[in-house]
Z-matrix of the N, CA and C atoms (Angstrom, degrees):
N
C 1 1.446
C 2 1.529 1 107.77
N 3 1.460 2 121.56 1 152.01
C 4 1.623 3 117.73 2 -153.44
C 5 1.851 4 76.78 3 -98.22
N 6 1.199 5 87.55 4 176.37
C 7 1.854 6 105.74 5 -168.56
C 8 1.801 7 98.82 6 -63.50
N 9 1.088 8 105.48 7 -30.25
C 10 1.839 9 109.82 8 -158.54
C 11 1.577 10 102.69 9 -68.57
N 12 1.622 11 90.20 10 -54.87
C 13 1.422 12 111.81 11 -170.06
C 14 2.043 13 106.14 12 -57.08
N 15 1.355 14 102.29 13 -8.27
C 16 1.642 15 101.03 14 -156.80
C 17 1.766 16 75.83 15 -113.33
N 18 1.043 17 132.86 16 -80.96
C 19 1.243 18 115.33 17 177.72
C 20 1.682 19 122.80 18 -43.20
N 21 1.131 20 136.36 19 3.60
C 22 1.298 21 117.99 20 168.88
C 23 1.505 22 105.00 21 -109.39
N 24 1.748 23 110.64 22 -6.06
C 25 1.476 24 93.56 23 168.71
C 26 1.405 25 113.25 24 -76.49
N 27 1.734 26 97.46 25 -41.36
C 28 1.684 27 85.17 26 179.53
C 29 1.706 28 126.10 27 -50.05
N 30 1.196 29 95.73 28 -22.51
C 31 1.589 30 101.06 29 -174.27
C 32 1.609 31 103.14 30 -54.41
N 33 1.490 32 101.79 31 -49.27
C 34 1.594 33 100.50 32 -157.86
C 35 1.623 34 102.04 33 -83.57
N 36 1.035 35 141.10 34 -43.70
C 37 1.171 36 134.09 35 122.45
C 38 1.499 37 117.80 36 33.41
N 39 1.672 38 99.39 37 -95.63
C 40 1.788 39 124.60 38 169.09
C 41 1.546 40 101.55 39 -41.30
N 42 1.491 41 113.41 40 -25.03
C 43 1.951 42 90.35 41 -158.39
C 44 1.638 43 85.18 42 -105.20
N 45 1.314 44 122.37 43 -52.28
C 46 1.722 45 112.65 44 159.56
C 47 1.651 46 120.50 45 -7.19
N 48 1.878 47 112.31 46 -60.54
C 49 1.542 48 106.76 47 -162.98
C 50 1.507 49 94.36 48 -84.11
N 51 1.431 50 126.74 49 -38.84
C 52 1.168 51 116.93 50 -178.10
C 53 1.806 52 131.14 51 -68.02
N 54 1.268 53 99.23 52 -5.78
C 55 1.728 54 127.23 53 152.22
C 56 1.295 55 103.08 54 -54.23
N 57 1.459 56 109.83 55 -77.64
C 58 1.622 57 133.95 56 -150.22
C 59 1.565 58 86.88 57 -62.33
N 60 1.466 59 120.96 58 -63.45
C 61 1.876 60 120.08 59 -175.84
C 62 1.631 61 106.20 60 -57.38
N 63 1.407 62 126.00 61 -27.82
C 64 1.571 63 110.52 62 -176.03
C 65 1.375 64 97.93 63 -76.16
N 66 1.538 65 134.39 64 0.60
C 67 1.533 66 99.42 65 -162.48
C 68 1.823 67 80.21 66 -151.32
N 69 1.120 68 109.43 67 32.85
C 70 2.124 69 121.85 68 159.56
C 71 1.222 70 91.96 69 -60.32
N 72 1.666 71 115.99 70 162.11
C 73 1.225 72 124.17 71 132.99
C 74 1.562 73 119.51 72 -58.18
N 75 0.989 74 140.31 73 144.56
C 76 1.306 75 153.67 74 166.76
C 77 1.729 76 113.18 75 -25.45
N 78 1.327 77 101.99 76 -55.04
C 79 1.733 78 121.47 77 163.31
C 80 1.641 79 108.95 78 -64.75
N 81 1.057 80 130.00 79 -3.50
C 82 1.431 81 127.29 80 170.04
C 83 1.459 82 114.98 81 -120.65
N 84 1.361 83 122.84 82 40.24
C 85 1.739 84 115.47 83 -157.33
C 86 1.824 85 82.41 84 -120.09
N 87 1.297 86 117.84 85 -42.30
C 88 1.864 87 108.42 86 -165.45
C 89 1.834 88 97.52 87 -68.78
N 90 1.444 89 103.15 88 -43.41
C 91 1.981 90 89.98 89 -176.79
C 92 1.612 91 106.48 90 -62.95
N 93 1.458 92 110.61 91 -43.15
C 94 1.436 93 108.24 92 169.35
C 95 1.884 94 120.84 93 -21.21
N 96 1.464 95 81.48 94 -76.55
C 97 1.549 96 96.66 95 -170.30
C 98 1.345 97 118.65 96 -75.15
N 99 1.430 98 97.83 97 -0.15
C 100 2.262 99 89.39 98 -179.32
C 101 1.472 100 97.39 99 -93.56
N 102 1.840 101 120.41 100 -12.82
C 103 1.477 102 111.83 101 168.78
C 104 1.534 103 114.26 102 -87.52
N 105 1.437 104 129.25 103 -19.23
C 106 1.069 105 120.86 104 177.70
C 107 1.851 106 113.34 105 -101.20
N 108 0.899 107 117.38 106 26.95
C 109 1.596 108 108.08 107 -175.39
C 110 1.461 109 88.93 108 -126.48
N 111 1.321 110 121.33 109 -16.14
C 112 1.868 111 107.09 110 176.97
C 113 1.679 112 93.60 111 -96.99
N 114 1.362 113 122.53 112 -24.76
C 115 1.190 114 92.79 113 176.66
C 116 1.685 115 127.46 114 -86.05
N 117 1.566 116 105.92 115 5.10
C 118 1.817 117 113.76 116 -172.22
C 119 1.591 118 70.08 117 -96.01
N 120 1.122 119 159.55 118 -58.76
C 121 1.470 120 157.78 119 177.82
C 122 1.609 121 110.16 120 -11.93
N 123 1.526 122 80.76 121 -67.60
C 124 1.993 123 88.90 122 -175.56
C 125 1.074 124 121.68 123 -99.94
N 126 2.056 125 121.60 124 14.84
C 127 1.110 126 126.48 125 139.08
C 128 1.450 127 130.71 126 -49.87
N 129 1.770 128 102.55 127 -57.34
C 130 1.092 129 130.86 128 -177.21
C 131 1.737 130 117.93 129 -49.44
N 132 1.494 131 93.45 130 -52.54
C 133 1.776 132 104.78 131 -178.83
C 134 1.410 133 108.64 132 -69.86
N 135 1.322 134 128.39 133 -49.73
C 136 1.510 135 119.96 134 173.34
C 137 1.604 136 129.62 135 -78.77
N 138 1.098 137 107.17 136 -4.65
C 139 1.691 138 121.36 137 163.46
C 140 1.526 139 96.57 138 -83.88
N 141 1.209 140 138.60 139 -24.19
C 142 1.199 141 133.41 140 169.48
C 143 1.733 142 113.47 141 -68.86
N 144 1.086 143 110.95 142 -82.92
C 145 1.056 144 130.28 143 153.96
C 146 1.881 145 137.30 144 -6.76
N 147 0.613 146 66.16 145 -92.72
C 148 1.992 147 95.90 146 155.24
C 149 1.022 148 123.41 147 -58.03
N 150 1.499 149 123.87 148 -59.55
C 151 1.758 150 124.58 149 -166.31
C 152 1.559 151 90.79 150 -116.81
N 153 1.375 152 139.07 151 -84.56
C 154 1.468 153 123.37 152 -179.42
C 155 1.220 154 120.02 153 -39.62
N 156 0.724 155 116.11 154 -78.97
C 157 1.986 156 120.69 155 -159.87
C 158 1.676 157 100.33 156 -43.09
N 159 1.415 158 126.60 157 -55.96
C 160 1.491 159 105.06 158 179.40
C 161 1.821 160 103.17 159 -78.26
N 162 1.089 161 123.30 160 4.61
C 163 1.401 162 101.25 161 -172.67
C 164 1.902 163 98.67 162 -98.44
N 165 1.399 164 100.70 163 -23.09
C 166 2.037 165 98.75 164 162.79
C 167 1.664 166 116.48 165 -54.60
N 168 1.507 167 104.29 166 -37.15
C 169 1.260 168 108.13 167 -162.29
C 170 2.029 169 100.00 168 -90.23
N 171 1.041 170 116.75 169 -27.45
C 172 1.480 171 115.79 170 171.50
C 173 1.501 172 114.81 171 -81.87
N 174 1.184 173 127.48 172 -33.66
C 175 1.618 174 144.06 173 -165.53
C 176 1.789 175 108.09 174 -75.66
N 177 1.571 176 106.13 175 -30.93
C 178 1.234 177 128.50 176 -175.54
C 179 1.426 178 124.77 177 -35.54
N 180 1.460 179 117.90 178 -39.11
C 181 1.569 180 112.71 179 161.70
C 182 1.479 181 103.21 180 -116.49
N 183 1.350 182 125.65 181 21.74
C 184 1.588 183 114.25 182 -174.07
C 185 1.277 184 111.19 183 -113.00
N 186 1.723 185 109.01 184 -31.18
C 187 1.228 186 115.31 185 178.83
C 188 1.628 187 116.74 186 -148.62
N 189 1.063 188 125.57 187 143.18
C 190 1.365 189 127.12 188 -164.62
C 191 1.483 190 107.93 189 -85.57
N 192 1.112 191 108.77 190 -58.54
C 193 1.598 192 152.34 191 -172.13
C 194 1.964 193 78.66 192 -50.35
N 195 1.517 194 131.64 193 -87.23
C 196 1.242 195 109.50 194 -167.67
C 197 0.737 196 151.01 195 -58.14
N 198 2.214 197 106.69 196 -21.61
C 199 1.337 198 138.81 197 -149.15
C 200 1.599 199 71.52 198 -81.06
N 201 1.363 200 135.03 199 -58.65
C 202 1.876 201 136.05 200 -155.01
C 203 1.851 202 100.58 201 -56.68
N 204 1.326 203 103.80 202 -44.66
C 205 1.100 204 97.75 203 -159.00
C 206 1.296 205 136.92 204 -83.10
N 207 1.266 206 114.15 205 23.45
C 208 1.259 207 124.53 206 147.75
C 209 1.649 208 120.02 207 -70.33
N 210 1.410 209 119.86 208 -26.52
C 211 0.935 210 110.03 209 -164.44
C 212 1.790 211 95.15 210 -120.37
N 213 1.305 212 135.08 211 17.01
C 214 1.011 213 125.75 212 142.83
C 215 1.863 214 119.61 213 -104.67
N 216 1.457 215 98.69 214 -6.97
C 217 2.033 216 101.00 215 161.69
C 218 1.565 217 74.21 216 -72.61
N 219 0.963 218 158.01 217 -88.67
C 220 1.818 219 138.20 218 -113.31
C 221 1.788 220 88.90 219 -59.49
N 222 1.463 221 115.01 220 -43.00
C 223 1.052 222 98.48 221 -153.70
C 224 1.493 223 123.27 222 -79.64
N 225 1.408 224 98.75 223 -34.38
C 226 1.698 225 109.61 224 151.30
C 227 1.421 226 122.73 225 -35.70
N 228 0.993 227 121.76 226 -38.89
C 229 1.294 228 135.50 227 -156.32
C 230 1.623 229 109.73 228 -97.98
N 231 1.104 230 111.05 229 19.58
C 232 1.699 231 129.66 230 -171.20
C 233 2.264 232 107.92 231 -107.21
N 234 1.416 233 80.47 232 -38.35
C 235 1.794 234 82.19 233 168.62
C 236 1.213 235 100.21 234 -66.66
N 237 1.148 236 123.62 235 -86.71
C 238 1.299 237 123.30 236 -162.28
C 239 1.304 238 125.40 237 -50.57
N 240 1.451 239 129.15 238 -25.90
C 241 1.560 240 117.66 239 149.80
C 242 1.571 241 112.84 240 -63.80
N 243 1.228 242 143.38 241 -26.62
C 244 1.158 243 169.54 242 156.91
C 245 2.402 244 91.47 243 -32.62
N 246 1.054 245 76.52 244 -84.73
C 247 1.570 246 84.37 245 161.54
C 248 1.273 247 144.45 246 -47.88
N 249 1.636 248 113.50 247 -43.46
C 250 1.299 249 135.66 248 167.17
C 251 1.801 250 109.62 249 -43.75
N 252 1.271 251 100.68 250 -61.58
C 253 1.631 252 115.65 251 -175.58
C 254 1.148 253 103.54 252 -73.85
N 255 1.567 254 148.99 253 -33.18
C 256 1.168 255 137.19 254 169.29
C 257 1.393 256 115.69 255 -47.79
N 258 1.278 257 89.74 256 -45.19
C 259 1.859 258 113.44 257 -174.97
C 260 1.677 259 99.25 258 -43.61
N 261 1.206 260 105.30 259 -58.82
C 262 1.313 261 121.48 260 -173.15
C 263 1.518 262 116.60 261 -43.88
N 264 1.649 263 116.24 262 -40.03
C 265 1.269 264 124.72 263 -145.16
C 266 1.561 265 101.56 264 -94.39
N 267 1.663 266 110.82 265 -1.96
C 268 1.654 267 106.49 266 -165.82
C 269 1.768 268 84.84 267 -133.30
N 270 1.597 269 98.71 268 152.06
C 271 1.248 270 135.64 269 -169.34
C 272 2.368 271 95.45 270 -61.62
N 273 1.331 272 99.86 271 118.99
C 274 1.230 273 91.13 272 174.90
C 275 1.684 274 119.87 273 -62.33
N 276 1.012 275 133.01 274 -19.87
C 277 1.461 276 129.04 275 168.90
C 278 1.607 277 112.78 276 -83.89
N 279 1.352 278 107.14 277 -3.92
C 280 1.737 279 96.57 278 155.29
C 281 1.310 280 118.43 279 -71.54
N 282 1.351 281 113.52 280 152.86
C 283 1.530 282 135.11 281 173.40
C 284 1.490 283 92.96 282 -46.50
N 285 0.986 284 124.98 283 -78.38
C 286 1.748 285 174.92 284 167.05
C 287 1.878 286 67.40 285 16.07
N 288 1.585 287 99.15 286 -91.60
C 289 1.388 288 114.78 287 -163.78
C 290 1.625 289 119.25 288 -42.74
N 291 1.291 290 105.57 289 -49.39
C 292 1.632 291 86.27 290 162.40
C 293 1.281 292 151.97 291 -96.03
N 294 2.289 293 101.81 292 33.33
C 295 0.768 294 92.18 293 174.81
C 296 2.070 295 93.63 294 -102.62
N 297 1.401 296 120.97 295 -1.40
C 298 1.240 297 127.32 296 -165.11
C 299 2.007 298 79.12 297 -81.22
N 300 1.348 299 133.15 298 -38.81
C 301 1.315 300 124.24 299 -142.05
C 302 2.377 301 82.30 300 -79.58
N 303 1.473 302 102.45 301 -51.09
C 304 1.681 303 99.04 302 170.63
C 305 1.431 304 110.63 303 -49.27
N 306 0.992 305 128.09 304 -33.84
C 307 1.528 306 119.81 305 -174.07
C 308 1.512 307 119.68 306 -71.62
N 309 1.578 308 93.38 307 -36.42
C 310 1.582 309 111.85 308 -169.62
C 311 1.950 310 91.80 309 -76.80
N 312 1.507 311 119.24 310 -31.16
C 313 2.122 312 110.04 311 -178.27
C 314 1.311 313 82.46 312 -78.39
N 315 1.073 314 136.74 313 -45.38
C 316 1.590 315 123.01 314 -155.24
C 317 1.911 316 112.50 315 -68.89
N 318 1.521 317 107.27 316 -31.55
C 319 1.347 318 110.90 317 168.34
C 320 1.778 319 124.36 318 -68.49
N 321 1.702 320 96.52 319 -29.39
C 322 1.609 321 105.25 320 -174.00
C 323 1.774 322 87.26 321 -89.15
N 324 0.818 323 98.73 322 -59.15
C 325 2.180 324 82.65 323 170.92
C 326 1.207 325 106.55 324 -26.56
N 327 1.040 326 144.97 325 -91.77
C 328 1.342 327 140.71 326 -159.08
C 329 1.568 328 118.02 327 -48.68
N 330 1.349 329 109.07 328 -37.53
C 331 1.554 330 123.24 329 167.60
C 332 1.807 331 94.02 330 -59.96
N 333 0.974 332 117.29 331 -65.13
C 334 1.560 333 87.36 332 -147.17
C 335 1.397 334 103.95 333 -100.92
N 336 1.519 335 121.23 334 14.79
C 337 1.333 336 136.68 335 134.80
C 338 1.836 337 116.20 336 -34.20
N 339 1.037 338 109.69 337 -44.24
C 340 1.535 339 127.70 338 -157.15
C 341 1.519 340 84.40 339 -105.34
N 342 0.957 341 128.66 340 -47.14
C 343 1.990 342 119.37 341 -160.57
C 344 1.905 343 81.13 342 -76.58
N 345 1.352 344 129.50 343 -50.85
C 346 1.277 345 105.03 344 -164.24
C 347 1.385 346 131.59 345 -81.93
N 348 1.500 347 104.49 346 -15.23
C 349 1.845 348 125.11 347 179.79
C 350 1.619 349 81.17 348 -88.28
N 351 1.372 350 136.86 349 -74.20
C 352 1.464 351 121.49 350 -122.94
C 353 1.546 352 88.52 351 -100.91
N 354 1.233 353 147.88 352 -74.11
C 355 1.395 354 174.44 353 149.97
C 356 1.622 355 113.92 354 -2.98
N 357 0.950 356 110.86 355 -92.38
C 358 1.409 357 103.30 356 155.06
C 359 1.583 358 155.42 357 -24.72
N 360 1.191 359 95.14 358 -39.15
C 361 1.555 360 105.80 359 152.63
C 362 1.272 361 147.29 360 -61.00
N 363 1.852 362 84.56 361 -39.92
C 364 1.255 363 106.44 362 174.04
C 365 1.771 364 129.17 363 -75.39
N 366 1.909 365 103.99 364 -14.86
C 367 1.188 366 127.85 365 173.08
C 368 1.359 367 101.20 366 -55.76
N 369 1.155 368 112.99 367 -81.93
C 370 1.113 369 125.38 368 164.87
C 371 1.565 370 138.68 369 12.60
N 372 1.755 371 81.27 370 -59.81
C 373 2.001 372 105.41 371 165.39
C 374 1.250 373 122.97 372 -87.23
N 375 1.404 374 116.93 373 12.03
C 376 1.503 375 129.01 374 -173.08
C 377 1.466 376 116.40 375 -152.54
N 378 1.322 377 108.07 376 20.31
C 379 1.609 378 100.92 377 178.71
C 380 1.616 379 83.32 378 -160.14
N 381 1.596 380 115.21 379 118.49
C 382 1.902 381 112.44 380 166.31
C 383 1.713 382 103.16 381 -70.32
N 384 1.518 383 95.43 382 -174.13
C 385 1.322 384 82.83 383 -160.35
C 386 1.593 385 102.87 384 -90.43
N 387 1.580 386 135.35 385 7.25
C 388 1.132 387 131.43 386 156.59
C 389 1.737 388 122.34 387 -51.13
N 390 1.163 389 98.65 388 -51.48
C 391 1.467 390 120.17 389 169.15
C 392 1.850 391 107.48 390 -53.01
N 393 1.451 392 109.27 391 -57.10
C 394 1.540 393 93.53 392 -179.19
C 395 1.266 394 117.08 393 -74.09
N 396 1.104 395 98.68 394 -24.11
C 397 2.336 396 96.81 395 178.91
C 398 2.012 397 108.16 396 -65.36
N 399 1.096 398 110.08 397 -44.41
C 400 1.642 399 122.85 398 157.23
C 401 1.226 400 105.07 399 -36.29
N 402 1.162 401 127.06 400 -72.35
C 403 1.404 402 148.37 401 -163.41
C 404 1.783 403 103.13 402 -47.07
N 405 1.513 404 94.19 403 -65.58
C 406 1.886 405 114.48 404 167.88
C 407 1.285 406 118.93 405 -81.63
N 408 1.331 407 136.66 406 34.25
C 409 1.483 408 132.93 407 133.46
C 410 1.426 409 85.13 408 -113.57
N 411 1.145 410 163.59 409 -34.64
C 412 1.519 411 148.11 410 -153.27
C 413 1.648 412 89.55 411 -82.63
N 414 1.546 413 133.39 412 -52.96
C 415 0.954 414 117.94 413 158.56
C 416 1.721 415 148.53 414 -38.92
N 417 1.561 416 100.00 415 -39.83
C 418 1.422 417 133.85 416 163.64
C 419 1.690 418 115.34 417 -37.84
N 420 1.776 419 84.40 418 -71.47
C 421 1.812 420 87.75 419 -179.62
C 422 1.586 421 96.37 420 -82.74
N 423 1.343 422 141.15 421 -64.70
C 424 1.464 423 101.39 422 -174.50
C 425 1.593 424 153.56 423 -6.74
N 426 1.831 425 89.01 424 -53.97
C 427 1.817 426 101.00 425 -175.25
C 428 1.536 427 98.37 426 -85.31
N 429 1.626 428 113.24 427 -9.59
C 430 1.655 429 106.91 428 167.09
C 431 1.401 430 111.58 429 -62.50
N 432 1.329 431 119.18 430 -63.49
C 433 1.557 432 129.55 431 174.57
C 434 1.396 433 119.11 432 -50.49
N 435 1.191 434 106.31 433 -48.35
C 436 2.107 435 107.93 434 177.60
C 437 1.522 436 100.78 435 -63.58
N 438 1.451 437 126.38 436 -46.54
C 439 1.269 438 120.27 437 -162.07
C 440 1.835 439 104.82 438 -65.83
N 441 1.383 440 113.33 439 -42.60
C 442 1.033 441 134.01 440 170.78
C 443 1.415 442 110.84 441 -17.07
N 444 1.825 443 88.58 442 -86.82
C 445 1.363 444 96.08 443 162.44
C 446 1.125 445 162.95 444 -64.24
N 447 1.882 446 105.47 445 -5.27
C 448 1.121 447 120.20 446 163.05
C 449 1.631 448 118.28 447 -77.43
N 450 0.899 449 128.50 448 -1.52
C 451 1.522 450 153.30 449 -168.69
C 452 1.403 451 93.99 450 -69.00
């Protein structure tokens, strides 16, 4: 599967559990979230990894716009860990927490709002599709190994 196609499942994926956690019983929100916060974890690190970091270093005289954006996704990507740990710090049957857990889909919405309208396309024009299928098994076995180890 090419890198795009593997990151937009995870996406839908991410908005699936965060469905399933907005509408838990109250008594089902901490198992909820100890499976979905390691996996936005080892989303995060191998979308780094994997799809940014060589796509800064290939994008570099082709495109401006991607070569940056590795290092403005890091920076995006600071609320919502920002959030993650808040999440952490309040009782899952508080109100409190699920309204920090909506805040925290509503922030990754906009993130991967922007990776799939603006970002993606542009992959596209800078990586054939040998390069993105590479890209999506390097992604593949990664979240095999992180998940592994998050286990």
């Amino acid at each position: 599967m090419d890198a795009i196609r593997f990151v937009k499942r995870e996406h839908e994926t991410a908005r699936e559990e965060f469905t399933r956690l907005e509408h838990a019983a109250r008594q089902e929100r901490a198992a909820l979230w100890r499976k979905l916060k390691p996996a936005l974890e080892v989303h995060e690190q191998i979308e780094d990894a994997a799809l940014y970091e060589p796509l800064a270093r290939d994008a570099r005289d082709r495109d401006v716009q991607l070569a940056e954006w590795k290092d403005q996704h890091a920076r995006q990507v600071k609320d919502p860990e920002r959030l993650m740990h808040s999440i952490d710090s309040i009782d899952p049957e508080d109100e409190q927490w699920l309204e920090r857990v909506k805040e925290l889909r509503t922030a990754l919405e906009h993130h991967i709002h922007q990776e799939e309208h603006e970002i993606f396309p542009r992959i596209a024009l800078v990586w054939n599709r040998d390069r993105l299928d590479r890209a999506g098994a390097d992604l593949e076995r990664m979240k095999g190994e992180r998940t592994r180890l998050a286990a």
